[in-house]
N, C-alpha and C positions, 0 to 999 in steps of 0.2 A: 505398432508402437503406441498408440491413443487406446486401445484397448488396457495396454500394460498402464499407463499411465491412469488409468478410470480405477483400474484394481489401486492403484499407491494411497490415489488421491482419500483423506482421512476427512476430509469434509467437504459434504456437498458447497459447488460457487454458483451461484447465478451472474448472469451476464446482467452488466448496466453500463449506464453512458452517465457517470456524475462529475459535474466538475467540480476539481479538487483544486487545494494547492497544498505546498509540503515544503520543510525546509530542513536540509541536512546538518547533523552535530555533528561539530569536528572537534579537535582536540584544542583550539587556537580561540575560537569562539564559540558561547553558548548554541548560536545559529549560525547559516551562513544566510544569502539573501532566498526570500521567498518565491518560488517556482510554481510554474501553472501545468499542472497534470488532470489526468482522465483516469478516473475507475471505472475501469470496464468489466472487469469481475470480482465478485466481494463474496467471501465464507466468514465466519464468525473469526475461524480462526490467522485469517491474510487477504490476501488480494491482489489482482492485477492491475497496475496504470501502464497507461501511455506517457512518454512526457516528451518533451520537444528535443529537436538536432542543438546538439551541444550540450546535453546533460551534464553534469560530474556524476553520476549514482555508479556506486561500483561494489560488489559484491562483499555482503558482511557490515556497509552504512548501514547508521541509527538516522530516520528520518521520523518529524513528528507530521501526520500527514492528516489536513483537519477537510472534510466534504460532509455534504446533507444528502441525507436518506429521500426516497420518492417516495415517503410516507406522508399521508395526509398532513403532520405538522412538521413534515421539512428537519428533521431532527437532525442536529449537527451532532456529527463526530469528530474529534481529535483523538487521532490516536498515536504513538511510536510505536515503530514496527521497524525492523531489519530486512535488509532488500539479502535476498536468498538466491537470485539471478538476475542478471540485465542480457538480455538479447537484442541488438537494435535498440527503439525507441520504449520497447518495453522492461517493466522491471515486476517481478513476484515480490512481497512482501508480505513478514509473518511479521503478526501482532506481536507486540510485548507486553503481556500482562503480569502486574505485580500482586503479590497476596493480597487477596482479599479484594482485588480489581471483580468485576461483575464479568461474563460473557455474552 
């Protein structure tokens, strides 16, 4: 199965430990309140977090989810991104990038 899934995968992840936090859009309010997750693997194109027992993340959320690079100047990112799976405490998530957004 991890061999099939190596062939799917369209963009190389590397593994990291950053801490993040993210906060899900709902239809009721702009946000909801702010959560404390782990990126533990990041592609240009998504990403894996960890987030804590009692999440709400449920498959097809718009979450805007902001963490810093282990790049010499700490470079923050915010991004939105769609959670694509929740397994347990983890969730996949693909970037949303708008015309004319940078990768």
């Amino acid at each position: 199965m991890s061999a099939y899934r190596k062939e799917r995968r369209k963009l190389l992840r590397r593994k990291t430990y950053l801490e993040s936090h993210y906060w899900k859009h709902s239809s009721y309010t702009v946000f909801d309140k702010i959560e404390k997750a782990i990126v533990v693997d990041l592609s240009t194109g998504g990403c894996r977090i960890h987030v804590s027992d009692g999440h709400n993340l449920h498959r097809n959320d718009t979450i805007t989810l902001v963490f810093k690079l282990d790049d010499p100047d700490r470079t923050e990112i915010q991004q939105e991104a769609v959670i694509r799976w929740v397994l347990g405490n983890f969730a996949g998530c693909k970037f949303s990038y708008k015309h004319g957004d940078k990768v």
